[in-house]
Each structure stands twice: as structure tokens, then as C-alpha cells.
N, C-alpha and C positions, 0 to 999 in steps of 0.2 A: 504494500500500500504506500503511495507517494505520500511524504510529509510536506506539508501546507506549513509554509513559513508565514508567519503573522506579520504584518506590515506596521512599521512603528507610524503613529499619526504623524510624524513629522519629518521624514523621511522625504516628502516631496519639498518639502523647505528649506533641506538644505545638501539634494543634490545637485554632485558635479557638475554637471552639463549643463545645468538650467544656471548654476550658478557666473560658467563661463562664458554660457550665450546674453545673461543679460549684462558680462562684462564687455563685450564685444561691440553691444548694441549702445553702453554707454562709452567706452572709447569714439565709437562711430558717431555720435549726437556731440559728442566735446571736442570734434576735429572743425567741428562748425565754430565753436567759439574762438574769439582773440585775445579771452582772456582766462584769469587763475579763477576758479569758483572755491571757496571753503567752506564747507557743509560742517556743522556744529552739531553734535548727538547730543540732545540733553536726557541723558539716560547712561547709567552705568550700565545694565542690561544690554546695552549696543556696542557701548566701548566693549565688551568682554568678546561679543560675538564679531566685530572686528578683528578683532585683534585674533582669537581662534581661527579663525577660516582666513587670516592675511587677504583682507580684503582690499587692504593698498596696494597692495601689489598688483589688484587686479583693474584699478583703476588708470588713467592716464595721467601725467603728469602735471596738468592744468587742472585737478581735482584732489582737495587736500577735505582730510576728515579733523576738524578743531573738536578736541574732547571737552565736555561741560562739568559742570557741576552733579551731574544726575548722581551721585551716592550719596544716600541722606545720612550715610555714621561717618561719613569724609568732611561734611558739610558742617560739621556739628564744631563750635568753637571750645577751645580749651578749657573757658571757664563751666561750662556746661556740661564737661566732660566729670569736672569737680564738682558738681552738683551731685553726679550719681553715686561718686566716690562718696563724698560726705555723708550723704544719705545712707549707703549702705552698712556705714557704719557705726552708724548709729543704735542706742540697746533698742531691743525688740523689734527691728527692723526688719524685712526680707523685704529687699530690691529684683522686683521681676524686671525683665528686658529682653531685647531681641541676642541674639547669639554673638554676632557681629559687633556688638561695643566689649566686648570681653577683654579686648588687646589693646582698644585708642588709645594713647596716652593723653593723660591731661597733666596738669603740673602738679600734680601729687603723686599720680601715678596712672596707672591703669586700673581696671573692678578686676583681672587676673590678681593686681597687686594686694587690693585689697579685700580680694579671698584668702590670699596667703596669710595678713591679718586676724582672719576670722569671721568676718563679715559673710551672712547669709545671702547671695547671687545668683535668683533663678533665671536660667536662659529658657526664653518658650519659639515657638512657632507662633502659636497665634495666643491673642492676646486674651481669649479666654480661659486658659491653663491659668489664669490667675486666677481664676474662679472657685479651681481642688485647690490650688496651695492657699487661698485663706480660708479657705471651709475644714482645712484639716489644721490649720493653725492661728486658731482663734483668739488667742491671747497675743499675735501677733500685728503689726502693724504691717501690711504688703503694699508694697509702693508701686507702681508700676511704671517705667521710664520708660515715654511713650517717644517713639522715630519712623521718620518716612515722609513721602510724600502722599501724594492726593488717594496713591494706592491702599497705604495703610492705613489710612487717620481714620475711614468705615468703621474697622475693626475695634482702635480704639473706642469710637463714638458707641460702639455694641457693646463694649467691656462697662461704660460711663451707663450705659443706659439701664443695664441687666443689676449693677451694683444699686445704682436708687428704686428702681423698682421693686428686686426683690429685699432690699433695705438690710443691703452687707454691712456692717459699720466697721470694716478693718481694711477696705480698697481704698487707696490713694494716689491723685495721678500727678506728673509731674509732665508737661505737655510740650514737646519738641517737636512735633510735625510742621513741614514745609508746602509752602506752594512755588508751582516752575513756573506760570506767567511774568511776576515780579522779577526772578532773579534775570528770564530772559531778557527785560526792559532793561536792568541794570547795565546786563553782559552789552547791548547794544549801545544805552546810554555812555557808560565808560569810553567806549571803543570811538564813538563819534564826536564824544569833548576833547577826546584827546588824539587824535586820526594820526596824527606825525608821531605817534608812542607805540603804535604796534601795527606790525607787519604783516598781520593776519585776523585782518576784517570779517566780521560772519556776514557773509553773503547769503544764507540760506541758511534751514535749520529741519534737523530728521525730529520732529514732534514726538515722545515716551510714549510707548506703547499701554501700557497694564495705568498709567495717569488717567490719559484721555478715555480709558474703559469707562473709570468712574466721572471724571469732570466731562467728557465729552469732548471734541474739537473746536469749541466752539469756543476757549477759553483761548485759543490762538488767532482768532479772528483779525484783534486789531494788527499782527506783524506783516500780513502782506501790504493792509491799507494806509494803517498810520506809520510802520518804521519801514516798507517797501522788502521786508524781506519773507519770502515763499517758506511756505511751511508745508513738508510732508509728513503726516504722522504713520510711521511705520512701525511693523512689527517686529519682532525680536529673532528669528529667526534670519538667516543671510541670504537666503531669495529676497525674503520682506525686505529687506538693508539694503539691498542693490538694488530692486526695483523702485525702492523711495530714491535712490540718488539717482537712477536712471529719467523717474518724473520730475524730482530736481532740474536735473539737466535740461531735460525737453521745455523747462518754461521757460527758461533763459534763452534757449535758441532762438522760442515763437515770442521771447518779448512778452512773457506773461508775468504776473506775480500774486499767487495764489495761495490757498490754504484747500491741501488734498487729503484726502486718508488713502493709504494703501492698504490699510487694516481695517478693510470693511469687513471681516469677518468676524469682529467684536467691536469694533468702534463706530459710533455713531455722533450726530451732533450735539446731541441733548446729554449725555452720557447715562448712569444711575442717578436714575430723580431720586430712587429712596435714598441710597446715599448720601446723597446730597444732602437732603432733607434732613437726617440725621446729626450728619454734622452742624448744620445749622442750628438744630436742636439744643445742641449742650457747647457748641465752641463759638468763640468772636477772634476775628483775628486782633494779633496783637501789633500794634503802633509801631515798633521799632524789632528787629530779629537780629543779630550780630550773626551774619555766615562767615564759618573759618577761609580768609584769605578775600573775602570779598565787603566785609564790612557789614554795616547795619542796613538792613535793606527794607523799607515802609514796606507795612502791611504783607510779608510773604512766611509770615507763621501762624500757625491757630495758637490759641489760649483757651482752657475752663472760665466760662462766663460767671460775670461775678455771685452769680445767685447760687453757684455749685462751688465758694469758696471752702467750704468745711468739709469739701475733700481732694483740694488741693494743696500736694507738698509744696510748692514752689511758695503758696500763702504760707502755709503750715511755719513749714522750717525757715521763711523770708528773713531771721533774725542771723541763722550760722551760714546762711548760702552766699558766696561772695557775687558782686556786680560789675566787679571791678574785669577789664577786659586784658586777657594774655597770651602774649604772642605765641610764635611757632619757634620753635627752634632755628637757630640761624640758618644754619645750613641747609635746613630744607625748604624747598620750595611748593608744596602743596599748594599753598595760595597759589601760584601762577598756571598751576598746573588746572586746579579748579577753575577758576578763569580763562583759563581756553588759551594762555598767550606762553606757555610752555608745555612740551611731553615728559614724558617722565624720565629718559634716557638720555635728558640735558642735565638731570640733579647730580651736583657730582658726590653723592651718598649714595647712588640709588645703585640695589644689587651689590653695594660691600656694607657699610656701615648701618644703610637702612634695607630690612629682608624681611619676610612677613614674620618671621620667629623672632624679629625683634626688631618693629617698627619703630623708625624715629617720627613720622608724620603718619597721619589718618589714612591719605591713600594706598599706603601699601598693607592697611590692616583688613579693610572688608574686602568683601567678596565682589563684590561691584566696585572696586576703584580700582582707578588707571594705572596704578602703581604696578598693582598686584597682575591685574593686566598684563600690564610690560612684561615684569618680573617673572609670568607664567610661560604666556606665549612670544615674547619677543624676538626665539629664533627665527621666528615667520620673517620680521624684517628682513633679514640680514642676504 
């Protein structure tokens, strides 16, 4: 009896052929231009899937990939990093959190560091595991330090909504999630007050895929009209990758500048209204957000609305939690690197002094930063 091999779902996304044919088709569309196009991924999820399948390499040389800010534990500034540290050390504490801040360093240390201390550091998946670990420890205070972009903040808003309802009184949150429309404005504002500062303008931009699920594409709106620069929001997969720079490309030749989805197989304009809704519910953004390497950026983080302060730590513990803002390590360049106006194989630390077993900056500790990136697949360049 012939055995029937099972087709992995994603198998068509990222084969060879379709991957080189629509390399071919975009070489062929950028022989028309007379100029450099640089495509910005705002999404670590892309940087990694570039960088895997050496997708430079299969483009032309008039087409350069600028890496963003898309990792929300790379993004995350040093004092904030000390927030969690503080927090977890505190008596009767358990700091719940995602996997990936385990390593950051902040200027105290790292939550690796201070488990070594003692301090209780649940890492989860999702952010209802918080739910057993305070039901099995009651006497305990469970914090949860909340990270991510438009993709995670649902989950939080679901952990916020399940704790008042069913009327936990030992959940507390400490709220770190980001929004990409803002820092995109930023990344273009920066770039165009200062045009004679950097040599690598974002001409175009490949839109987050698993974001736009929940916000919708419709949060990208104003950049073809008001900043003139085309948006494809593409999926994570490297067909998806290349076909977005492939429709890229085709707008520039016809003289267009648009906002497309290549990810119509989950993305839509409107995105998750429940979501949304949700978030609405229990979060207000907050006035001012410090992102590491790019400053304080208006309005591009949520907050616990004030009505829900008696179960927020950042209210709670606002007496030991420091405000004060601190830098990166000299040597490293994360900031420029998140900024989109260096790669990571310009730091001169990166792969000896900084390695993911013993990161000196944020990008080379999560899963989604360029560091790590580099650091994984960067034989591809070579």
C-alpha cells in the first residue's frame, strides 16, 4: 500500500520555485526603475524570515530591506526593564511574563539575574496561565508584565477582563504594550527633519502581519496619502515577503502610492472589532512611551484606565519604580539598529562580546530581533 505523505499547510509559502520566480519577476519590475527603493519590515517576524531564506540575495541591487523596530522585548527601554526586576523581587511576589524578557538586561540586571536571587518568574505562552498560578497561590501577589504589540494587548485585555469579572483579588498588571502606526510616523518624521543624516530613507514599508489581523489595514491608511509612502501589508511566510516587495515594486514603476494587503487570507480593513472593543474597554493610551533607542514617542502605548487603578503595579509600587531614563551600553548600538539606520553586523560587539548566551543589548536576546537574526542566519549573507 503506497504511503500518502501529509502536506505541511505551509509548504506552498515557502517553496523554491515560486520563491525564485517571484524573484525574477521582481528583478525584472526594478530594471525599470533609476533608482534605490528601501523597503522597511516593521515586524521582527519578517526580519527573521528574511534573513532565513536570504532573501537579499535574491533581490536586485537597487532594492535594500531597512529592518524596524517590530520586536516588542527589543523595544522595551532599560528603565522598564527594572520595573520587572524590582517587582519580582519583591516579598510575596510572582512576576508572570512572556519567555523572551528572561535575558534583557536592564541596569540591574536581567529576571534570569534575579531568579538567581530568589525571586519567583513565571514564563507563560499566553496570558491566561496567570489565571492557575494565582488560583493555586492565593496568598500571593501575581503581577503580570504585560509586552507586545497590537497582536498581544487582546490577550492581555482577556486576562484584565476574566480577573474583574470573576473578582480575583491577587492579579496585577503592569502594562507595556505598543502601537506600530506612531513609531512608523516617528521612523519617517526623524528621517525627513533630518534628510542630510541618513542615507537610507524609507521609501516604502512591508505592513506586520499577525498586527493588522487585529487592528486591520486601515491603521496604515494615512502613509501613502499624508507621508507618500506605499504600504504592503504582508504575511510572514517568504512567498508572502516577496510578493509584498514584488507589489512594492510594481507601484513605483506605475507611479502609484498605495496601501495593499497581500495577506488577504487573514487580513482585512476593519480588523477584530471584538478586539478592539476590548481593548478599548479597560486600556487608554498613555501620553508619552520612552522606546529603547528611539525616545518618547506620543500616544504609541496603552495604559490601565484610571478606574482599574487598584490593580495596577505600575500605580501600586509608583513609590520604588524608578522614572528616571537609562541608557544602552556604549558600545552597543541597538538604538540605531531599531531605527532602521544601522544592521546589526556594523556593531563592533556583535557575535564576540555580544551573543545571545550573553547579551549586551535587547536585540540579540529575543526571538524576533535582528541581532539574533544576524547572529542565526547571517551565513546567508556572505
Amino acid at each position: 500500500m503506497q504511503k500518502l505523505e501529509l502536506k505541511n499547510l505551509y509548504d506552498d509559502f515557502r517553496d523554491g520555485k515560486t520563491i525564485l520566480a517571484l524573484s525574477k519577476l521582481i528583478n525584472k519590475e526594478a530594471k525599470k526603475l533609476n533608482r534605490d527603493i528601501n523597503i522597511m519590515e516593521v515586524c521582527g517576524g519578517h526580519t527573521h524570515t528574511i534573513m532565513k531564506y536570504g532573501l537579499p540575495q535574491l533581490l536586485p541591487k537597487n532594492i535594500n530591506f531597512i529592518h524596524g523596530p517590530g520586536c516588542p522585548v527589543c523595544i522595551m527601554p532599560k528603565e522598564r526593564i527594572d520595573h520587572a526586576y524590582i517587582l519580582s523581587l519583591q516579598k510575596d511576589v510572582i512576576l508572570v511574563t512572556l519567555g523572551d524578557m528572561i535575558k534583557v538586561p536592564g541596569s540591574r540586571g536581567s529576571l534570569q539575574d534575579a531568579r538567581r536571587k530568589g525571586a519567583d518568574i513565571r514564563f507563560v505562552y499566553s496570558p491566561l496561565e496567570t489565571l492557575k498560578i494565582a488560583k493555586e497561590n492565593p496568598n500571593k501577589m501575581v503581577i503580570f508584565f504585560a509586552i507586545g504589540f497590537e497582536t498581544t494587548t487582546p490577550m492581555s485585555a482577556v486576562l484584565v477582563d476574566r480577573v474583574i469579572k470573576e473578582k480575583i483579588n491577587n492579579i496585577y498588571f503592569h502594562i507595556n504594550h505598543v502601537t506600530v502606526p506612531e513609531v512608523m510616523r516617528e521612523l519617517i518624521d526623524s528621517r525627513d527633519e533630518h534628510i542630510d543624516s541618513y542615507n537610507n530613507q524609507i521609501d516604502a514599508f512591508l505592513g506586520p502581519s499577525h498586527v493588522s489581523v487585529i487592528a486591520g489595514s486601515k491603521i496604515y491608511e494615512e502613509f501613502p496619502t499624508k507621508y507618500k509612502r506605499p504600504v504592503v501589508v504582508a504575511g510572514f511566510e517568504p512567498v508572502d515577503v516577496m510578493e509584498g516587495v514584488l507589489m512594492l515594486i510594481k507601484q513605483f514603476v506605475e507611479n502609484r502610492c498605495e496601501l495593499e494587503i497581500q495577506y488577504k487570507r487573514v487580513v482585512t480593513r476593519e480588523g477584530n472589532l471584538n478586539a478592539q472593543k476590548l481593548i478599548n474597554t479597560y486600556f487608554t493610551k498613555r501620553e508619552l512611551f520612552r522606546w529603547r533607542g528611539l525616545g518618547n514617542i506620543p500616544n504609541s502605548a496603552w495604559r490601565l484606565k484610571d478606574e482599574y487603578k487598584s490593580i495596577d503595579a505600575e500605580e501600586i509600587f509608583k513609590d520604588i519604580l524608578p522614572i528616571e531614563q537609562i541608557e544602552d551600553h556604549k558600545l552597543c548600538i541597538c538604538g540605531d539598529i531599531l531605527r532602521g539606520i544601522a544592521k546589526p553586523n556594523e556593531c563592533t560587539i556583535f557575535g564576540t562580546a555580544c551573543k545571545p548566551n550573553s547579551p549586551v543589548g535587547s536585540c540579540m536576546v529575543s526571538s524576533e530581533g535582528a541581532c539574533a537574526a544576524y547572529y542565526r542566519y547571517g551565513n546567508l549573507l556572505k
